[in-house]
The first five atom37 places (N, CA, C, CB, O) and aatype in JSON, in Angstrom:
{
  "aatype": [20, 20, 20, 20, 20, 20, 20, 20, 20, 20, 20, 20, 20, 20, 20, 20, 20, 20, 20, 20, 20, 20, 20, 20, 20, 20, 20, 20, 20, 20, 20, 20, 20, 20, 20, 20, 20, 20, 20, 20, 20, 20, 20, 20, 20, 20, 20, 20, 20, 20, 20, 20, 20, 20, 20, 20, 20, 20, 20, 20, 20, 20, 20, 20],
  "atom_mask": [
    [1, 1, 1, 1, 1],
    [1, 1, 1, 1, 1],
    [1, 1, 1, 1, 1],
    [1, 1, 1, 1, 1],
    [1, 1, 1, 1, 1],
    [1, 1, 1, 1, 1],
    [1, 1, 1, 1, 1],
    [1, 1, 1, 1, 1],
    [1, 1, 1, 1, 1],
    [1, 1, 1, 1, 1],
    [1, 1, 1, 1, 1],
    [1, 1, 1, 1, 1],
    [1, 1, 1, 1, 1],
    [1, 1, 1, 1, 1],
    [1, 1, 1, 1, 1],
    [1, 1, 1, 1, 1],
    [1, 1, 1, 1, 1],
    [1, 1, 1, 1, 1],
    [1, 1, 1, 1, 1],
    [1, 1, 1, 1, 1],
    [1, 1, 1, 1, 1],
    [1, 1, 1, 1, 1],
    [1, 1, 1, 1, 1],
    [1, 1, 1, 1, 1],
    [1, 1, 1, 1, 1],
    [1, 1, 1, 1, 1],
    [1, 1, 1, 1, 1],
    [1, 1, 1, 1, 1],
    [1, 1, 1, 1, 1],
    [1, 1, 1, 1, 1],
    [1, 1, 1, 1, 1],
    [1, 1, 1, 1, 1],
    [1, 1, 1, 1, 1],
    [1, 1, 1, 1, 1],
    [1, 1, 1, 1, 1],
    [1, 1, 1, 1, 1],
    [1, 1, 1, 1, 1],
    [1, 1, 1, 1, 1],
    [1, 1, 1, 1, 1],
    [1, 1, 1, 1, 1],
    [1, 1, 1, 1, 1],
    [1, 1, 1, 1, 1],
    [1, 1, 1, 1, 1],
    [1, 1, 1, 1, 1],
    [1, 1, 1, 1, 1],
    [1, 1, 1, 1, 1],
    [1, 1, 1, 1, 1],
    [1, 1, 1, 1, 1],
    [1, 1, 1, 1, 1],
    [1, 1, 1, 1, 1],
    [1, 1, 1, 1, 1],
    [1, 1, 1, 1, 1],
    [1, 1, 1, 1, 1],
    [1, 1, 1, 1, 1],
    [1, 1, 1, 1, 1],
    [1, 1, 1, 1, 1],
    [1, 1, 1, 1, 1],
    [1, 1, 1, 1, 1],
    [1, 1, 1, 1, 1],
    [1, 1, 1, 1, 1],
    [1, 1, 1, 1, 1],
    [1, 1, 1, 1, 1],
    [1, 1, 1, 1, 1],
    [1, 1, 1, 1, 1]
  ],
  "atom_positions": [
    [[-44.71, -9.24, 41.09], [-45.74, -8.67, 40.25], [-45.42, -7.26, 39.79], [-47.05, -8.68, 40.98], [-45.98, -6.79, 38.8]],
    [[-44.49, -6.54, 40.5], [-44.33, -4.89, 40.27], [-43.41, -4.9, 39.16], [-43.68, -3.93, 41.62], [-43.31, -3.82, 38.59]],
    [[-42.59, -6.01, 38.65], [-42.12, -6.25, 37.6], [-42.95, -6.36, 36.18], [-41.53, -7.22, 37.92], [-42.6, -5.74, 35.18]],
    [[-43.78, -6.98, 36.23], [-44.7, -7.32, 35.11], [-45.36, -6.29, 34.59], [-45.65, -8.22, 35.45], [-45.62, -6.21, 33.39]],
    [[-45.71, -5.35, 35.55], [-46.6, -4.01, 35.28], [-45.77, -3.22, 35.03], [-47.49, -3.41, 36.32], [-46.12, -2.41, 34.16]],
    [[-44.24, -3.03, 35.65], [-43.04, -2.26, 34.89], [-42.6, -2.25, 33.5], [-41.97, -2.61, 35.39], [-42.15, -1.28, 32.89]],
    [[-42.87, -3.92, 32.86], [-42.2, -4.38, 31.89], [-43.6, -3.42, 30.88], [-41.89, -6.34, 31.89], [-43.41, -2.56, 30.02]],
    [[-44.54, -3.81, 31.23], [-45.65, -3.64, 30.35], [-46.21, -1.87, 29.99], [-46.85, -4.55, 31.13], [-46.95, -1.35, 29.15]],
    [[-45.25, -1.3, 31.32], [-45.35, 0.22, 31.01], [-44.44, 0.63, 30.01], [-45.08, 1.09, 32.21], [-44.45, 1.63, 29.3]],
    [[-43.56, -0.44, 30.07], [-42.35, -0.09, 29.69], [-42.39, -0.3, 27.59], [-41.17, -1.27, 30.75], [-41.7, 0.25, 26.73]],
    [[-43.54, -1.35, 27.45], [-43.95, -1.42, 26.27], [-45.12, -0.28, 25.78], [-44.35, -2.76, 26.19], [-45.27, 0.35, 24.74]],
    [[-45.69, -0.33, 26.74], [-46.22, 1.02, 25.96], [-45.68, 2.31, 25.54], [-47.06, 1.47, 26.56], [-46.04, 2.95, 24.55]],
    [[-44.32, 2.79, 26.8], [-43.55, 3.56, 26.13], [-42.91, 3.71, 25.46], [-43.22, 3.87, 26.33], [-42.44, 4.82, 25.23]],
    [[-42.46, 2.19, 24.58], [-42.06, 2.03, 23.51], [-43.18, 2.67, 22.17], [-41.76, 0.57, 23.59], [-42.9, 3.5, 21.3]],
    [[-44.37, 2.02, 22.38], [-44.71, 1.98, 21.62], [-45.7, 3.51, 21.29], [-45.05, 0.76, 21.71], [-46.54, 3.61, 20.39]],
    [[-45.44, 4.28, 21.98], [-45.32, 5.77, 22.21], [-44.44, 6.36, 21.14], [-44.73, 6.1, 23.63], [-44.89, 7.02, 20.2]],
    [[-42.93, 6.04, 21.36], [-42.3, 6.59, 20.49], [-41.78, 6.35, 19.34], [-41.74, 6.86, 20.88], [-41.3, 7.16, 18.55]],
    [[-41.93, 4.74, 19.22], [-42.53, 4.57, 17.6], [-43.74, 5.3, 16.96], [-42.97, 3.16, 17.4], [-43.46, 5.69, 15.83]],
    [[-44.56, 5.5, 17.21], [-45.67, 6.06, 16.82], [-45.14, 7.32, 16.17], [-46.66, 6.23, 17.94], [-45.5, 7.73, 15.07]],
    [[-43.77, 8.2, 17.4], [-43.56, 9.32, 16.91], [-42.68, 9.63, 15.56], [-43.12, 9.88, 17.91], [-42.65, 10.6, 14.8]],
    [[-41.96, 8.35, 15.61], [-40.98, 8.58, 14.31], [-41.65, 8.22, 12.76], [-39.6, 7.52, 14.53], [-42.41, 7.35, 12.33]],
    [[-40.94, 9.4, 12.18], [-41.45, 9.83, 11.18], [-40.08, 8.8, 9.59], [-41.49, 11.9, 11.51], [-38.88, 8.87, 9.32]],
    [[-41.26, 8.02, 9.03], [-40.34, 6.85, 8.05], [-40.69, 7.52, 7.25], [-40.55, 5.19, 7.81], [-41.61, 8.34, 7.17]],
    [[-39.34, 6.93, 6.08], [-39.34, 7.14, 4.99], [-40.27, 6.25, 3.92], [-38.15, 7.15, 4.84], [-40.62, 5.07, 3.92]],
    [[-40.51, 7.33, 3.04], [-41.35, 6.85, 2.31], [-40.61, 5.67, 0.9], [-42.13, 8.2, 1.89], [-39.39, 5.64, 0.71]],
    [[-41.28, 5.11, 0.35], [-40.86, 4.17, -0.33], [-39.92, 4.52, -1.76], [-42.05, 3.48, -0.54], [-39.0, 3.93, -2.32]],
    [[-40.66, 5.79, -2.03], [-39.44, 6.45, -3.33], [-38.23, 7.21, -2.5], [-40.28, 7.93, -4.58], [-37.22, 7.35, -3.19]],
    [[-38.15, 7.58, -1.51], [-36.89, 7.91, -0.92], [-36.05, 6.91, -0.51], [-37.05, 8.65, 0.09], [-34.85, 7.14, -0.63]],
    [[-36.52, 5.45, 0.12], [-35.6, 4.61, -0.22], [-35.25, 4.22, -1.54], [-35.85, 3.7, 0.34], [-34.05, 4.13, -1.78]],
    [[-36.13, 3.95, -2.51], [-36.15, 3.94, -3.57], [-34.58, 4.5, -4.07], [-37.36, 4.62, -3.9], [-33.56, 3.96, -4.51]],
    [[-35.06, 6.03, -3.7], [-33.65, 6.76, -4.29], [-32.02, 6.64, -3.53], [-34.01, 8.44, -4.25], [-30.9, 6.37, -3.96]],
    [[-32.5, 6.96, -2.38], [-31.74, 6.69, -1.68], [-30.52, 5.24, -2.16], [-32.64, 6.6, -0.57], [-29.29, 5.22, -2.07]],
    [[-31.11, 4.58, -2.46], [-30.31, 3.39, -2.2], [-29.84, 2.99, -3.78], [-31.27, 2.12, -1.33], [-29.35, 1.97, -4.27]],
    [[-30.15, 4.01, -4.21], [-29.78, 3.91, -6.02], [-28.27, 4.51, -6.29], [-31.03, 5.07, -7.11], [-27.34, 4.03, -6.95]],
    [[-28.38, 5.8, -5.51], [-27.24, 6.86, -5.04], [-26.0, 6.26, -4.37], [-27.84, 7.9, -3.97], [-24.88, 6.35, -4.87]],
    [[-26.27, 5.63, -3.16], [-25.55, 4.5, -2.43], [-24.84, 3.59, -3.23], [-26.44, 3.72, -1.66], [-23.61, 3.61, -3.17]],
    [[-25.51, 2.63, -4.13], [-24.88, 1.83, -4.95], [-24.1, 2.7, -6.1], [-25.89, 0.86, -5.48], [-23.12, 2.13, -6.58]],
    [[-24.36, 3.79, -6.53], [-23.67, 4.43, -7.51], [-22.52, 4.81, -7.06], [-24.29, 5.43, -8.04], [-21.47, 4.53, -7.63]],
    [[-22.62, 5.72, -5.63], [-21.12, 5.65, -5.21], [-20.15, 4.94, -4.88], [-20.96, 6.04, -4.56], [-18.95, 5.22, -4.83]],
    [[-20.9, 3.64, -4.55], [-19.82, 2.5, -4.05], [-19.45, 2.14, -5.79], [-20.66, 0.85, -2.86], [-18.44, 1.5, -6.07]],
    [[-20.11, 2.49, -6.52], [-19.44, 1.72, -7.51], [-18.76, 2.8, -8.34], [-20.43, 0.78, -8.36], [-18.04, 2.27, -9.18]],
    [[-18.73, 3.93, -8.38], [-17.85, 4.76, -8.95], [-16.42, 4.79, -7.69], [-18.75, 6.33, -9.27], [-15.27, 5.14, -7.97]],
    [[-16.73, 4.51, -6.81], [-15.74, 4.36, -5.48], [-14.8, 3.16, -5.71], [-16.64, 4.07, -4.0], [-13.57, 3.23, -5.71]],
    [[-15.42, 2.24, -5.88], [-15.06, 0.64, -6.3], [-14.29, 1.24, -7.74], [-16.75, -0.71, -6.6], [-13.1, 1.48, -7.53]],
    [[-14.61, 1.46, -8.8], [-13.85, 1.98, -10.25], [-12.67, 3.0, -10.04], [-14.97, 2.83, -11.28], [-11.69, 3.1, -10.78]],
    [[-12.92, 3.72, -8.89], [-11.43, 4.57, -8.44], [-10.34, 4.23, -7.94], [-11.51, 5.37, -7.62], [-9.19, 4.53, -8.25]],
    [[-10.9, 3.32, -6.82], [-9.85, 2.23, -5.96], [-9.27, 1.14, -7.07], [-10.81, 1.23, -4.56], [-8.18, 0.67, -6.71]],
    [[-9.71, 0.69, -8.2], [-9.8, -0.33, -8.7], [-8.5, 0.19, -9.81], [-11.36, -0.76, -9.13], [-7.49, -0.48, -10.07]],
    [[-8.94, 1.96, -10.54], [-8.04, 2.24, -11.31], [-6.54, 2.76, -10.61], [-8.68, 3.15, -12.15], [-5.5, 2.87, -11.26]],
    [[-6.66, 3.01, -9.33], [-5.52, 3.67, -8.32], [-4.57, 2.56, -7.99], [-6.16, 4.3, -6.84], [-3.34, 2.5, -8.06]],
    [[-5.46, 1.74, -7.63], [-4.57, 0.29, -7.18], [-3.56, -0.43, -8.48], [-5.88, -1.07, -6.7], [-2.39, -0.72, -8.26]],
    [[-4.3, -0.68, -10.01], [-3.84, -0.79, -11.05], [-2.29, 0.06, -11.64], [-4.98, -0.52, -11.65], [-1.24, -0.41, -12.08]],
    [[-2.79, 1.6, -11.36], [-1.57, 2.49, -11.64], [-0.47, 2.17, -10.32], [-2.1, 4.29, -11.71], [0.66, 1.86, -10.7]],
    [[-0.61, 2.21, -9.24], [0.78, 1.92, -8.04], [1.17, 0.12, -8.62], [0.01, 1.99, -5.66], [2.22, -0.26, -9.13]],
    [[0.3, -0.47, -8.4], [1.11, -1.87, -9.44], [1.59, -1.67, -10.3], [0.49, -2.89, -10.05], [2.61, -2.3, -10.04]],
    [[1.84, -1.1, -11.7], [2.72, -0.51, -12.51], [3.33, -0.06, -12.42], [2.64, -0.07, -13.04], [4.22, -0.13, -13.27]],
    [[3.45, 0.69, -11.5], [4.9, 1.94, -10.76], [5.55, 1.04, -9.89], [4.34, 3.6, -9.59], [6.74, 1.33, -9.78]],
    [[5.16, -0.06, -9.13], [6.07, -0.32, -8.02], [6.81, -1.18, -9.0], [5.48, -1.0, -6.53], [8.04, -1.14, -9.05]],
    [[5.94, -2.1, -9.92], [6.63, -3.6, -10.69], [8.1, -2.18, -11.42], [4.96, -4.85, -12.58], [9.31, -2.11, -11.18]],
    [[7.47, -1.59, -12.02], [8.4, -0.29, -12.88], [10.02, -0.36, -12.7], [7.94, 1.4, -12.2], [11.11, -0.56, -13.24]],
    [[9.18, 0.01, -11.28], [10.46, 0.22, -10.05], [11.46, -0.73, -9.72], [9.91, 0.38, -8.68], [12.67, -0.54, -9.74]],
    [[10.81, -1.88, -9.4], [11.95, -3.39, -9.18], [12.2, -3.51, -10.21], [11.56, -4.91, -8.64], [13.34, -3.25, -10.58]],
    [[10.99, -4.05, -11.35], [11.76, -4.07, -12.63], [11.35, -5.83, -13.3], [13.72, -3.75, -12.21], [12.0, -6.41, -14.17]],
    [[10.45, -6.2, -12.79], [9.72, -7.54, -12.59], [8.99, -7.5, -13.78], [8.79, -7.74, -11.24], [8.22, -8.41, -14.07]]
  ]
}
């Protein structure tokens, strides 16, 4: 039984410190995740033009 009343303290102190954390609001994910995709995709267009130029230089090189 000293288990059950452990487990159940143990949820309230959970649910203690959820209470304390402080979420984001819906236009900060909003933004947040607009920013995120912009960099992966200006990130993605860099890798994409970098990778393009060393394939031209290496083929260059052998001669393929």
């Amino acid at each position: 039984m000293m288990g059950i009343k452990r487990f159940f303290s143990f949820l309230g102190e959970v649910r203690a410190e959820v209470d304390k954390v402080t979420w984001a609001s819906r236009q900060e994910v909003v933004i947040t995740t607009i920013v995120v995709f912009a960099i992966a995709l200006v990130a993605s267009l860099f890798f994409a033009l970098v990778d393009t130029g060393w394939y031209r230089v290496i083929h260059a090189i052998i001669g393929r």
